[in-house]
N, C-alpha and C positions, 0 to 999 in steps of 0.2 A: 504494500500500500504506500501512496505517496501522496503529499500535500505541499504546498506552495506557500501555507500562512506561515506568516510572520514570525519569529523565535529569537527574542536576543543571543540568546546561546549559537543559534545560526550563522548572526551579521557577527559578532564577534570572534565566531572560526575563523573568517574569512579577512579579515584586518593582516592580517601580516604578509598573506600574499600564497597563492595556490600551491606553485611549486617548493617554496619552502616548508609550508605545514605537509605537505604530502610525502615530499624526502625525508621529513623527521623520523620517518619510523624504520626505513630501509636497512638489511643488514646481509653478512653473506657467509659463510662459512668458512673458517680458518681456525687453525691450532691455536689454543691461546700462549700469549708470550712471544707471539709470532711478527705482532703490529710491527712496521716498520711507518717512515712515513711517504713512501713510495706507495707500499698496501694502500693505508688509508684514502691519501692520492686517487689511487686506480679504484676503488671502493666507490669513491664519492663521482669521481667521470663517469663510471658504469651506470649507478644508480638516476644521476641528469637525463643521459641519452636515451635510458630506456624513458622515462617522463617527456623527456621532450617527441621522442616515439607514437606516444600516445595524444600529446597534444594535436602534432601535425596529421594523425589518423584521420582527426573529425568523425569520430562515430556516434551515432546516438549517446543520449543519457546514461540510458540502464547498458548500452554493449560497453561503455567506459567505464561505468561501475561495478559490472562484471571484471573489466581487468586492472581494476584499480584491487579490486578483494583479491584476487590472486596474486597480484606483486604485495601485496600487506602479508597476505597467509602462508608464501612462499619465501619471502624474503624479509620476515620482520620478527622482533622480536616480542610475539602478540601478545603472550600473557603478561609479558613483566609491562607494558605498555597499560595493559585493558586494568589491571591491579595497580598502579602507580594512579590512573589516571581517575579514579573511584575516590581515591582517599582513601579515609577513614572509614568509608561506607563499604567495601571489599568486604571486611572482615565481618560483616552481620548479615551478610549472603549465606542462603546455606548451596550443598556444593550442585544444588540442580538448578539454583537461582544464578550462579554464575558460571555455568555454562549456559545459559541464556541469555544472558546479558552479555556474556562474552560476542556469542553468536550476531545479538543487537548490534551491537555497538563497533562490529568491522560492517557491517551492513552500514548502518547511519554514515559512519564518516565513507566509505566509499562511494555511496548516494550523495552527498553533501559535498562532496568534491568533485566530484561526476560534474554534477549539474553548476560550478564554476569555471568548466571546459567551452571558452566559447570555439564556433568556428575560426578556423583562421586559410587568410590565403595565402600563405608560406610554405614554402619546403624545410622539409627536415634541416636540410643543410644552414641556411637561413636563421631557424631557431638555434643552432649549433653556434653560431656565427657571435650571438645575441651575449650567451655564458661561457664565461672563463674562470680559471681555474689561475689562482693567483698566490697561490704558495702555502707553505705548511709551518707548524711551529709548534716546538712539544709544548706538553698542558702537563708535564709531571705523569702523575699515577694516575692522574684522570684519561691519559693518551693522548692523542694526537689532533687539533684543528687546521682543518683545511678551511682555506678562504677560497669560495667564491664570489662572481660579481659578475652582475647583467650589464651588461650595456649597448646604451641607445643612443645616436649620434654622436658618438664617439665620449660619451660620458657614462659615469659609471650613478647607475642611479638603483641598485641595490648590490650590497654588500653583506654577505652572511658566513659567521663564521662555524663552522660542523664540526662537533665535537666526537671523533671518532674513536672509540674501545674495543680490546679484546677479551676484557675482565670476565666477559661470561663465557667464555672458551670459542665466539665468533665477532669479525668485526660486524662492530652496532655502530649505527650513527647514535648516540644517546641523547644528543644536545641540537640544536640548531639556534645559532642566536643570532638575529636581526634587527639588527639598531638598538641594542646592548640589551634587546629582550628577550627570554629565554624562551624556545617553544613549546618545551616539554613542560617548563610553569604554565605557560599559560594555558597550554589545554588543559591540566588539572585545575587550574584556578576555575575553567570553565565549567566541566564534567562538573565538579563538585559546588559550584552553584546552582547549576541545573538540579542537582539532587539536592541541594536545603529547598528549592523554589516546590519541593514537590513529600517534603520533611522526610527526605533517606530512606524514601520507597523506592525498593528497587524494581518492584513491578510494574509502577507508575516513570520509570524509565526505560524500562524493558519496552514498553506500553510505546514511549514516546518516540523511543529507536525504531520501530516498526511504523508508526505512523508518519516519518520522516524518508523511508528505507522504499528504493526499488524494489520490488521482487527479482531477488538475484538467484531463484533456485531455480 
């Protein structure tokens, strides 16, 4: 089921910028211990191209939504994501309420991202053209940020830096910070307003995932 009304939690996804909250989640298999910042590097270029891939596609709503959930569920680190991003509220789940919610909630954000894919008349190459890839720098025990940055007439008009780890035995992008904002704060800041707005029902978000969510089965 799908609906088009209005939801601050909605406009407020959408404030930092599509391909940035969507690369937040991207990860890939590797040894841990492994990171170098070449890895990380080739980590963060793979994860762009295949987005910008999908940009230049132009598919429907729900056929981008479909492969927005499969690069989430194939390449992302979903549980420690859908658990971070609950709060305090994860933990008064019982374990058939969050596999549901789980389930909601790669649904909701790949519908909701979906449907911020406008058409475009560019090539692939073209959007390639657009992001660059502008160097790395250790972050300590936290691993390694890659900087990227778009740019448009020859100026650089977003700048984000991706906080890249292998602490959980594969590289995770775990961070994405754009204009010294954190992304992974701020979708929990969100998630977890949306649950007091509705007092730490999880059904009543379960509820709201589904009424925001393509039919992706």
């Amino acid at each position: 089921m799908t609906t088009d009304r209005h939801d601050p939690g909605h406009e407020a996804l959408s404030r930092r910028g599509l391909i940035a909250a969507t690369l937040a989640f991207t990860i890939a298999p590797l040894p841990a211990g492994a990171l170098t910042p070449g890895a990380a590097e080739a980590h963060v270029r793979a994860t762009v191209e295949a987005i910008l891939a999908l940009i230049a596609a132009n598919q429907p709503k729900e056929a981008t939504a479909k492969a927005l959930r499969e690069l989430f569920v194939q390449k992302s680190a979903l549980e420690q994501l859908v658990r971070y991003t609950a709060g305090p509220y994860w933990d008064d789940m019982s374990d058939a309420q969050r596999e549901r919610y789980q389930t909601g909630f790669i649904a909701y954000i790949s519908s909701y991202y979906a449907r911020q894919f406008r058409t475009v008349d560019v090539s692939l190459d073209q959007l390639r053209n657009v992001v660059r890839l502008a160097g790395t720098r250790d972050a300590g025990r936290h691993g390694v940020l890659v900087t990227t940055e778009i740019v448009v007439g020859g100026q650089v008009v977003v700048s984000m830096d991706w906080l890249v780890s292998d602490r959980s035995g594969r590289v995770a992008i775990s961070d994405l910070i754009v204009g010294g904002i954190s992304m992974a704060r701020t979708q929990r800041d969100i998630i977890v307003a949306m649950f007091r707005e509705r007092d730490g029902d999880p059904e009543l978000m379960i509820a709201e995932f589904r009424e925001h969510s393509f039919d992706l089965d």
